[in-house]
C-alpha positions, -999 to 999 in steps of 0.1 A, spaced: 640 -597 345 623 -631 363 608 -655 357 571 -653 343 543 -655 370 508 -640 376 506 -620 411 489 -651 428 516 -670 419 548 -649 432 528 -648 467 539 -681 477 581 -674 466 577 -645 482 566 -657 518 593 -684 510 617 -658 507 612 -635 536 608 -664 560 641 -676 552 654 -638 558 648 -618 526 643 -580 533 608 -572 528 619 -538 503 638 -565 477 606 -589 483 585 -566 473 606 -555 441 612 -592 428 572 -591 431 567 -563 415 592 -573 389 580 -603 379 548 -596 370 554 -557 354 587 -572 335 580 -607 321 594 -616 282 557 -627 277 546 -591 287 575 -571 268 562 -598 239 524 -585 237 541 -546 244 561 -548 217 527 -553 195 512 -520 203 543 -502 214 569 -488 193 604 -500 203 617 -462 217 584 -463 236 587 -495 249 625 -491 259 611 -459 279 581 -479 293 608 -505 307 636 -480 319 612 -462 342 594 -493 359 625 -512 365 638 -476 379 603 -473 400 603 -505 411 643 -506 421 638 -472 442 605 -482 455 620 -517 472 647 -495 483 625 -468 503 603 -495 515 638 -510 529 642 -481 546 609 -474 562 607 -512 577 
């Protein structure tokens, strides 16, 4: 899991990244990534979510998110 950042602020890495040669699919990922599976946002989660729950919650978007920069790899 990244680094903590709002989806403004993972715009700028990004376009850093894929100018210096990053694949679109993974850029799109570590986005996605960052701002779905922060500590600070597993932090607030935890407060509302029981721990099986939350585990579940985490396994599928880091799942999603993995296949989704992979398809998008493949379509570009």
């Amino acid at each position: 899991m990244p680094l903590y950042s709002n989806a403004a602020g993972t715009i700028p890495l990004i376009s850093a990244l894929i100018e210096k040669g990053m694949a679109a699919g993974t850029a799109l990922a570590l986005m996605m990534s960052i701002t779905a599976l922060s500590l600070p946002e597993m932090i607030i989660l935890r407060k509302v979510m029981k721990p099986k729950l939350l585990a579940t919650f985490i396994a599928i978007l880091a799942v999603s998110i993995t296949l989704t920069g992979y398809i998008f790899n493949l379509i570009i």
